[in-house]
N, C-alpha and C positions, 0 to 999 in steps of 0.2 A: 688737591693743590694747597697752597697757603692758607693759612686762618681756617683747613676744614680737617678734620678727623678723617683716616682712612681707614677706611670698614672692610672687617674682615673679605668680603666678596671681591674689595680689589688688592688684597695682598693675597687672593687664591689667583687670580686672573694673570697678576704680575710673576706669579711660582710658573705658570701653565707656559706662559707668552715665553719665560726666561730660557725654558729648554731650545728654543726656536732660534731666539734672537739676542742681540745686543742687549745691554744693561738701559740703554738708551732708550732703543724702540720699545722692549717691555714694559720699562717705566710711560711711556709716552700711550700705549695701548691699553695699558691700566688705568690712564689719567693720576700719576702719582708722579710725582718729584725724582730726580736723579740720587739726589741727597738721602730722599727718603728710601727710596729703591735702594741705595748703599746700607741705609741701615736697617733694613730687611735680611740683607745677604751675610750683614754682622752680627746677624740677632742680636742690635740695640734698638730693635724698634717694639715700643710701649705698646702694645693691643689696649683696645680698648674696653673703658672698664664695664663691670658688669650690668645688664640692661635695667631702667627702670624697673620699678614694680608700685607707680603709682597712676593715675590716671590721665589724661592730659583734654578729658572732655568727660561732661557727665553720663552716667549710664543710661540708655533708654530702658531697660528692662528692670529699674530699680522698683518702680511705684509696683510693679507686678510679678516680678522672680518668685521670693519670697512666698507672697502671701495669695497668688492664683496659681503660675506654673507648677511649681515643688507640688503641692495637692496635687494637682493632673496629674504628673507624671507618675506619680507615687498611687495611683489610684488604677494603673490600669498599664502593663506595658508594650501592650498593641495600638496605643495611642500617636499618632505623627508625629511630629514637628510642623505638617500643615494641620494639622486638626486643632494643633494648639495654636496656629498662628491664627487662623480661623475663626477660632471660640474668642480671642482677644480684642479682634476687630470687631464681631458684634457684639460685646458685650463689655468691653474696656477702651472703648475706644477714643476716652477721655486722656485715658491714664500712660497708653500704646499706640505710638508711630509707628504707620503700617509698614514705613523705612527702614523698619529693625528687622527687618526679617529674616536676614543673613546671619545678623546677629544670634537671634535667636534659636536658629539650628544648630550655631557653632555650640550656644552656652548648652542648648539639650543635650547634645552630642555628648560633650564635655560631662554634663552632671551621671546622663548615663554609665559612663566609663568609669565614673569614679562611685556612683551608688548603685546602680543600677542591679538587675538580677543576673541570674546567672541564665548563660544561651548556651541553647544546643551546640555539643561536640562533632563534629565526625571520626568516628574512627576508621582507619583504613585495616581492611581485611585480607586477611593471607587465607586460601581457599585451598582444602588438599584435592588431588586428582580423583578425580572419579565421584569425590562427595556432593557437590551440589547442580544441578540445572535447575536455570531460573527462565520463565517463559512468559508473553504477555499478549493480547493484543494492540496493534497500535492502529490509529486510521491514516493512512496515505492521501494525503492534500493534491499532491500532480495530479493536474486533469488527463488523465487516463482516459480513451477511447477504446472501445474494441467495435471497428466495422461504423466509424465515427460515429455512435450512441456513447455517451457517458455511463460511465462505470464505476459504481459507487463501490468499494471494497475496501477491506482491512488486511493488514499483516499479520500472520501469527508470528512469533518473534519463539526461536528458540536459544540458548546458549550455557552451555559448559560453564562454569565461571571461572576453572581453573586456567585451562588453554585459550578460552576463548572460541572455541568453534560453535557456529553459528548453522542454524537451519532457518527457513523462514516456509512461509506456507500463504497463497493470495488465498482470502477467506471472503466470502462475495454475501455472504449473512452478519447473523448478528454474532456474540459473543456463547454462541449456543453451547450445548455439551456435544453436540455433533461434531460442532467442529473443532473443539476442544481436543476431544478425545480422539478425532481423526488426524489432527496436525500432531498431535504429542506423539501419538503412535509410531508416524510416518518421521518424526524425529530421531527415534528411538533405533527405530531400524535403521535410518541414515548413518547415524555415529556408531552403529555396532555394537548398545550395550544401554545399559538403563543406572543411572547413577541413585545413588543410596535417599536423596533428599528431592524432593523437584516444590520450587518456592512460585506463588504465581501472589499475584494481587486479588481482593476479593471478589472473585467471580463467582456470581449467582449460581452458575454452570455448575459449580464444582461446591458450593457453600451456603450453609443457610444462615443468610444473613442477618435473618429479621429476630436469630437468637443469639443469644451473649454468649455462647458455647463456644467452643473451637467444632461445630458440625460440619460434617462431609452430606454431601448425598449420597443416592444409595448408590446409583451407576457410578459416582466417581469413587465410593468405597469399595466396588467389586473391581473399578480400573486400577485403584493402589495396589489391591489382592491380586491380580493376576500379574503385574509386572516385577510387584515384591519392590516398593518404595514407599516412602514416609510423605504426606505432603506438610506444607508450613506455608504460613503468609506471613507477610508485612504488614504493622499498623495500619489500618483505612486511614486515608488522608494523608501517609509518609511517603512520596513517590522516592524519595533518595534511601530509601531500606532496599530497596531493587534498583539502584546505581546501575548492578552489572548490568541490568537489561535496558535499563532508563536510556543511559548512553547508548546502548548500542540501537534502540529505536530511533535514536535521531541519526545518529552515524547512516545506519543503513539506510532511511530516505533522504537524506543528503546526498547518498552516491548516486541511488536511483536516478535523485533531481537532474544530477551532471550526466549521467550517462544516458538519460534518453535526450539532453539536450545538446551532446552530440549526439546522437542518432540519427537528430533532426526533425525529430517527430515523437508526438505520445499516444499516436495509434497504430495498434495492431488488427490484425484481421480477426484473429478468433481466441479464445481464452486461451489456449493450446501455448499460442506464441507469446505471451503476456507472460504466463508461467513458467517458461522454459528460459525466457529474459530477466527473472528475477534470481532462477536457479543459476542461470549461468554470473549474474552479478555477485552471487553469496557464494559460490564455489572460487570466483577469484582472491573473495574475499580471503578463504578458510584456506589457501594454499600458502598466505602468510606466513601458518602459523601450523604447517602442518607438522614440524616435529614436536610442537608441544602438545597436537592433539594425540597423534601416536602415544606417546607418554601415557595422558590422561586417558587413552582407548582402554588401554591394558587395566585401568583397573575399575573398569564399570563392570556391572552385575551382567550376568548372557543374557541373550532374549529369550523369551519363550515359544514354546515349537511354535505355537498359534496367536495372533493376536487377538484381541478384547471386540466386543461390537462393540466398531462406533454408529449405530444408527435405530432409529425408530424401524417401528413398524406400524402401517397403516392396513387396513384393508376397504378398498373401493368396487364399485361394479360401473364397469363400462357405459354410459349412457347412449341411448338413441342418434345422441348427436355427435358420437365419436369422439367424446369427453370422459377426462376425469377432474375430480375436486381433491386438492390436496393441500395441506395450509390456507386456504384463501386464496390458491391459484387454479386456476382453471386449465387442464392440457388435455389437447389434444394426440391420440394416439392411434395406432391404425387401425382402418375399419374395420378390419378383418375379426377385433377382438370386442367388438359391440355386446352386449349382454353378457359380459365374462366375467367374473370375480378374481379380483388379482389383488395377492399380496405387495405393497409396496415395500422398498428397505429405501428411507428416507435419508439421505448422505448431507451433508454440507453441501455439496455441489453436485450434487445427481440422484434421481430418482430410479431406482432396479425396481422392475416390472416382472412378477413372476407367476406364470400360471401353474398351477400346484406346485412343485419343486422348481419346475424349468423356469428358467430367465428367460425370456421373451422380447424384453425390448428396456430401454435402458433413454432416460431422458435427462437434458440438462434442467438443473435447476433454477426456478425464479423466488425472487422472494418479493413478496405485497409489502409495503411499509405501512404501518400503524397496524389500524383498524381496517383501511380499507383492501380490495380484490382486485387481480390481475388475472391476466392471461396472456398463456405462451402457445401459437397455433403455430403447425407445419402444413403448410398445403400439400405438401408429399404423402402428409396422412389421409388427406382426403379427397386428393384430384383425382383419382380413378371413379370417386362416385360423382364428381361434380360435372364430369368429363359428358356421362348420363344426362344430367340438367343442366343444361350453364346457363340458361336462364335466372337460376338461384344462386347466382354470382352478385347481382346488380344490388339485391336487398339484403344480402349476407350480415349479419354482425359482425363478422368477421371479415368483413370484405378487404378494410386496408390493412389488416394483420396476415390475410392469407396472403399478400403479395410481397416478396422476399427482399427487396432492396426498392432501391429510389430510382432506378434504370425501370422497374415494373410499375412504380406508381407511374412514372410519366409517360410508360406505353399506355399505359389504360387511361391518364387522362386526353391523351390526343386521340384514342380510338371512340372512348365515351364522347368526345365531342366533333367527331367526325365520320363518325358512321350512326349506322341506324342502331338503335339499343338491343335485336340481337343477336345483328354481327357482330356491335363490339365485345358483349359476353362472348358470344365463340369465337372471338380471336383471340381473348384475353385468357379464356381457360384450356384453348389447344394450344397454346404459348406454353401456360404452364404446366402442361402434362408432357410436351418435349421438354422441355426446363428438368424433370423430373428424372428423364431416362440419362445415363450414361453419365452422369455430374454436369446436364449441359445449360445448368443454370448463368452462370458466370457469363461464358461465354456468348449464349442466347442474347441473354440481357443487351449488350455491348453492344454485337452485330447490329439487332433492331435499333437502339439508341443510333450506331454508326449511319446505317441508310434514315433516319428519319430527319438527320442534319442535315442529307445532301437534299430533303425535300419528299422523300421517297419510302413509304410504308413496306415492307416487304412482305409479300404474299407467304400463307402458312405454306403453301407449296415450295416458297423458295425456304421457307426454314427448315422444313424438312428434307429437303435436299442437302440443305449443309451440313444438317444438325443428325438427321436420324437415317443409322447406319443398316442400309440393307441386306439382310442375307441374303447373299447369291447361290442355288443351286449348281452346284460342280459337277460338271457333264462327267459321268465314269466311262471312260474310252478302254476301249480294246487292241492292244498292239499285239498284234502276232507275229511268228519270226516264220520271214521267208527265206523260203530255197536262192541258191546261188543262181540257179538257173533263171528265176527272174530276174534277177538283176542283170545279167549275160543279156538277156530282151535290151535294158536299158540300153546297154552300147553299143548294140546293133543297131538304135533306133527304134525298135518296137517292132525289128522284121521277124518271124520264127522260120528258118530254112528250115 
């Protein structure tokens, strides 16, 4: 208005309002004059002249710019702006008002731009078909349940860098070469072809770290040799040289996040479902983009007739007690194979059980964290001999591992405290040998839980009634074909004239 300067921000405001409205309202919406608003529109209105360039209050950063800041920065360029606001307050705090603070980040900022050194570029990369896969592990944060026990796992991350197509793999260990070489594998064969580069980050698995060489190991040197690919890493410490996979680690458990949160739940029953739920998230995924994988199919290297072992070999002997020792985990196996010597082939996620050549039996895998031991028992393995003593139920070491679910701990603790110690062994262990026959653990389980809420334990008589299916002998009958003449009897009445 009168006796004031109008600043460029309301002769932009009075251009915006003018498309709108009268010469009037805009002027009036601007807070600017009619007259002046006229001589806007005449282009006779004087802008104003250019802004100071002196000061209008003293500097707080004078006494120290100069002669403490400049050295810091100049000495080190990982150093803050708090670290320097930091070192000023306790050690200048005659000279610097801790008021400047804002100040002080602007003038860093400022000095940096204009002295500072030179930063890292990124460059963006143009990737040709078939030339590179890049792979990683990452660790999955969702509380993930199978059979509600928590379920510590990681992803293996695969991807094409050209198209983008993606494989993943749940990995339930560590960063091994097992599972390394079993997910890469299983990659390999998904996409129909083996690309000429495959880039991973420094993994122990695949590299020996603790030398300044570019070194392979030896299993990951005969896994390059049999697929016929080159490997490469990225800097240690550069996570953004693996962008293509970096992104797509968080991508893909971000979708996870959303989709089991409609699902409505982050428990599965068994590893089975868990896996087939990731498969089906990363196949939706990879349908995006399926004409640019076609594309990039066609020019990967073929497979080879056979694939590479991925797995160790142990060899154990069956103990006494219906065990084996394998990593620091203890399993149980059937009794049947007590004093046996069996090759193990040690998987990522499974143990193959071979007595000479033959597969024999075949176990899920646990892993012990650290240093210390576990164990993985099946009472399936060993209720036909327990079935013999169930007295040797009560002082088991195994006792609450041999029992399958949370439905059995709490038959057994209502039978443990309501029967004699051992009826509640025999009802506890002829429970679980019908549990054993015909898949009728689930079910078993339930029914008992079901009749123990209405007040009512049910007799093994009655579970066996429900539970365990009798073979009936089937009477073999004899039909002979009669004459017409007996039948003639019938409509006489049974008279013979």
């Amino acid at each position: 208005m009168s006796g004031n300067h109008i600043t460029e921000k309301q002769v932009r405001l009075y251009m915006k309002f003018r498309k709108d409205f009268t010469q009037e309202v805009a002027a009036s919406k601007a807070d600017i004059s009619v007259s002046s608003a006229r001589r806007i529109e005449n282009g006779r209105h004087q802008p104003n002249q250019a802004k100071r360039q002196w000061r209008t209050r003293p500097d707080p950063l004078e006494a120290v710019w100069e002669s403490v800041v400049v050295p810091i920065l100049q000495q080190d360029e990982l150093i803050t702006p708090v670290g320097v606001f930091d070192h000023l307050c306790e050690s200048h705090s005659d000279d610097f008002p801790t008021t400047a603070r804002r100040t002080l980040e602007r003038r860093i900022k400022k000095w940096r731009q204009l002295h500072g050194g030179a930063k890292d570029v990124m460059f963006l990369q143009h990737h040709e078909s078939g030339l590179l896969g890049i792979c990683d592990f990452t660790h999955v944060k969702s509380p993930i349940t199978i059979g509600r026990e928590p379920c510590k796992h990681m992803l293996f991350n695969y991807r094409l860098a050209a198209s983008g197509w993606q494989y993943c793999q749940v990995v339930y260990g560590g960063e091994s070469f097992a599972a390394f070489s079993d997910s890469l594998q299983k990659a390999f064969r998904e996409s129909g072809g083996v690309p000429k580069e495959v880039r991973t980050d420094s993994l122990s698995a695949a590299y020996r770290n603790h030398d300044n060489a570019e070194a392979f190991t030896e299993r990951y040197k005969s896994l390059m040799a049999h697929y016929g690919f080159t490997a490469t890493r990225n800097n240690t410490g550069v996570a953004h040289e693996n962008g293509v996979i970096e992104s797509s680690n968080r991508h893909v458990k971000a979708q996870l996040e959303q989709a089991l949160r409609i699902r409505g739940s982050f428990d599965f029953n068994c590893r089975d479902d868990y896996e087939g739920f990731i498969q089906q998230l990363v196949g939706r995924r990879n349908k995006r983009i399926n004409t640019a994988f076609i594309k990039e199919q066609r020019q990967l290297q073929p497979l080879p007739p056979v694939g590479s072992a991925n797995y160790s070999i142990e060899y154990v002997r069956v103990s006494r007690t219906s065990t084996i020792n394998v990593k620091r985990v203890t399993y149980t196996v059937p009794s049947r194979l007590i004093g046996s010597r069996l090759r193990v082939q040690v998987y990522d996620n499974r143990l193959a059980l071979y007595l000479g050549h033959e597969l024999t039996y075949t176990l899920e895998r646990v892993y012990a964290q650290g240093s210390s031991r576990k164990r993985s028992v099946n009472y399936k393995h060993v209720i036909d001999a327990l079935v013999k003593k169930p007295q040797a139920f009560r002082c088991s070491q195994w006792r609450d591992e041999l029992l399958p679910n949370e439905d059995y701990r709490c038959i057994w603790q209502y039978v443990n405290g309501n029967m004699k110690a051992d009826d509640a062994c025999r009802y506890i262990v002829r429970v679980l040998h019908l549990a054993s026959k015909k898949d009728n653990e689930i079910r078993l389980g339930r029914f008992i839980m079901q009749q123990l809420n209405t007040g009512r334990l049910p007799s093994l008589f009655d579970c066996q009634e429900r539970f365990q299916q009798q073979t009936r002998d089937i009477p073999q009958l004899q039909v002979g074909q009669h004459s017409l003449k007996q039948y003639g009897l019938l409509l006489q009445g049974g008279r013979n004239d």
